[in-house]
Each structure stands twice: as C-alpha cells, then as structure tokens.
N, C-alpha and C positions, 0 to 999 in steps of 0.2 A: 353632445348637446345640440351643437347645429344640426345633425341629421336628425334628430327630435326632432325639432323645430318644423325642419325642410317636411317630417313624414306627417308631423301634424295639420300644416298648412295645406299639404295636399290634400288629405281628406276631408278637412273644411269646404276645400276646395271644389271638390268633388260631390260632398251634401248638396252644396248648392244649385248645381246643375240639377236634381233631381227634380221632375216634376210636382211632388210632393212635399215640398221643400217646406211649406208653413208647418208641416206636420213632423217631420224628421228634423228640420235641423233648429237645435237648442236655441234657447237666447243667449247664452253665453257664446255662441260660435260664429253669432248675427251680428253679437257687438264687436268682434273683433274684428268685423270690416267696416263698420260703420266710422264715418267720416264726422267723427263727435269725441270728444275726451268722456273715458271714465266716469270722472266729475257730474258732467252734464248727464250721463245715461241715468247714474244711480238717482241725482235729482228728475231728472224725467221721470220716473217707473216710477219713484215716493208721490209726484203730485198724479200719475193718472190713478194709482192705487186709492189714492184722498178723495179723489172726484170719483170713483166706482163709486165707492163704498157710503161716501154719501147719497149718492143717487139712491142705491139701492135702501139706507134709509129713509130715501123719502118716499119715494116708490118703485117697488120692485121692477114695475114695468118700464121705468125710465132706460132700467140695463137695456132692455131691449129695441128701446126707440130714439138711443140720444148715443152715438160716439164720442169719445175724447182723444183726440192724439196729441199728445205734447211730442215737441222737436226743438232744444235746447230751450227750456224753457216758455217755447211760443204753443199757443191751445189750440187746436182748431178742432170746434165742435158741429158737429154734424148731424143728422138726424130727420125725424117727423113728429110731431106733435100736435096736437088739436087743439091750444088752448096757449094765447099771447104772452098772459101774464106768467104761465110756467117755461114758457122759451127763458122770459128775462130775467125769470127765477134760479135757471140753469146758467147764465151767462154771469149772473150776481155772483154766485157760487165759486166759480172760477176767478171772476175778478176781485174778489174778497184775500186770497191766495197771494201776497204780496211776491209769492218767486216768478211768477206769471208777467213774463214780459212783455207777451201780446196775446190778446183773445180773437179771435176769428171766429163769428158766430152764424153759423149758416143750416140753423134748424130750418125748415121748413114749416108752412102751418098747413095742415092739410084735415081732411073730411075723418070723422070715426071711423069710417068704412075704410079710406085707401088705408089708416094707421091699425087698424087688425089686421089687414094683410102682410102688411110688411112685419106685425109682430110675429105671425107667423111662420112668412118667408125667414125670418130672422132665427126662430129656433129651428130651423130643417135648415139653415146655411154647412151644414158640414153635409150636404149632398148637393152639391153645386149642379144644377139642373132646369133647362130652360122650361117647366112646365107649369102648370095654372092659369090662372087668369089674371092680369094683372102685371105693371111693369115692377111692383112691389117684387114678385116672385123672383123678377130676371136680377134686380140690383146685386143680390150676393153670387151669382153665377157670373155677371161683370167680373166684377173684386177678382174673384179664383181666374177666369181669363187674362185678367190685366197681370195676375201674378207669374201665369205661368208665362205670357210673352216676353214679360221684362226679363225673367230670369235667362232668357235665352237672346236677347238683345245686345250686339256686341257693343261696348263702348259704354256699360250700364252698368252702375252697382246698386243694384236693385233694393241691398241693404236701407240704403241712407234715405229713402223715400217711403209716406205710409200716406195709402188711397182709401179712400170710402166713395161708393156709388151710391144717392138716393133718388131714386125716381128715373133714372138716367144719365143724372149730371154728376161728376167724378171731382171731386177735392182731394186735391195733392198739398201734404206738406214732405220738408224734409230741406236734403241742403244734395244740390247737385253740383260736381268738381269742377264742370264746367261750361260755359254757354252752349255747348255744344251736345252735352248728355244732356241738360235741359231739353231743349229742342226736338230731342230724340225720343227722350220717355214722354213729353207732351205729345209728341206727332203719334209713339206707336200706341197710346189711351186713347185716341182720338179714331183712332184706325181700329179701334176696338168696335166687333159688333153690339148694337145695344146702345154706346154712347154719344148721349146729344150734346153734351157740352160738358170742357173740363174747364173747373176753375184753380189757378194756380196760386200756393203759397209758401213755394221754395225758395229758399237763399243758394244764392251761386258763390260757390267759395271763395272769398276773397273778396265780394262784392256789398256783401250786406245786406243786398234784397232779390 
C-alpha cells in the first residue's frame, strides 16, 4: 500500500514538471497538491461553474471577456468589457452568491475595437503565440509563459496559485506557504516578458492576507 502511494506520487510528481502540464495533468492530480482542504476545492469549482453558466446565459460572449477564479471562496474577476453598467452587473452576480467571501473586481472598460481583439486572441489561446497586432493577442501567450516558468521555479508550488493577463497587467490569486514563495512567484511574473504590472491577491498561509 505504501509503495502505491510512494509510485503514485512520483508520477504526479513527475506530470508536473512537464512543460505542458495545463494539458496533461488532471484536476484531480492538481488538487492533491494544492494547499486547500477538499471542502473548499469542491465548493470552489460549484461557484466558478454557477458564474460560467450564468454568464453564458446572459451572454455568450461574456465567456469570452470576463474570467472568474475563485480561491477558498475569495472571486477575483477579471476581464475587458465596453460597457460600466455590465461590469457591475457581473460583480452583482457574484455578490449576490452568499458563499463569496470576497470579490475582487478588476474588469477593465475598454474600446469595441481593443474587446474584439482580445475575443479573438481568446478563442486561438490554445496556440500561445506572440503574433498580430495588438497587446490583446500577447495576454494569453503571457498566461502559458508564466505557467511554464513557475512550473520550473524552485521553492514554488505552482498548484496553489491562478494568473490571468489583461492587456499586460497580471492578477494573482491563490495562497502561497510562505512570504518567501510569495516574493518569488511575484518577482519571476514580473521578469516575465510582456508584463507591465502585477497585481496581487494571495494569502500567505498562516497570515490571512
């Protein structure tokens, strides 16, 4: 039973080093590193799944221009959008959600023009590629950069943290073990090419904020 254990951890173990790691390794094998109880994960994935799906009933293209990461509970929404009243339409939505312990709303409001680029850039993100015109394009070529560095960053458990790039600027949530990986996965996002500024919304374990 222990050598189970021992042989299954090593290959988790081992997924993860892969450079294509979002695509190979399970969510079940994600959460078994993650620095979160059970509890919290299952209730995480039920509220981002509530806010898809409403999005998508209200408009389909919201999937495409609005992120949602929940991290025990906490929201931090992300995005572009043209239009005030539906940023705070999206922020209502989530606050309405009484398991929502905090919202962080950091749409942007931008031109028709930059938000069909980036819808764009947004359905061709599974070829992560610095080309077109427009910092829309480069945002999800970020993301896959930031992924692959972290994954390879000693002193990082790259699990416990989720990034979105809009326009340049990088939002972190998640919970870092300690002041120290903080620091680290801020410094190595920052050292990323492409990014102008990250802003942070991680808890340090044991700290609270």
């Amino acid at each position: 039973m222990h050598r189970r254990i021992a042989t299954t951890a090593l290959l988790l173990g081992s997924l993860l080093l892969l450079p294509a790691c979002t695509t190979v390794v399970t969510e079940t094998a994600k959460k078994a590193f993650e620095d979160r109880s059970s509890e919290d994960q299952a209730t995480d994935i039920r509220m981002a799944t509530s806010y898809f799906s409403a999005l998508l009933d209200k408009d389909k293209n919201l999937a495409l221009d609005v992120s949602l990461d929940v991290w025990e509970q906490r929201v931090l929404i992300t995005g572009a959008l043209t239009d005030a009243r539906q940023r705070q339409e999206v922020e209502a939505l989530v606050r309405a959600d009484k398991r929502a312990r905090m919202v962080y709303n950091e749409i942007l409001l931008v031109s028709k023009e930059a938000q069909s680029q980036r819808r764009d850039a947004a359905r061709n993100k599974s070829t992560p590629k610095k080309e077109g015109i427009g910092q829309s394009v480069n945002d999800f070529w970020i993301e896959t950069k930031i992924s692959a560095q972290l994954l390879t960053t000693q002193g990082v458990t790259s699990v416990n943290y989720r990034w979105r790039c809009v326009y340049g600027t990088v939002y972190v949530i998640g919970r870092a073990l300690s002041r120290n990986e903080l620091n680290t996965v801020l410094g190595t996002i920052r050292a990323t090419e492409g990014v102008k500024q990250v802003k942070s919304f991680v808890d340090v374990r044991g700290t609270g904020h």
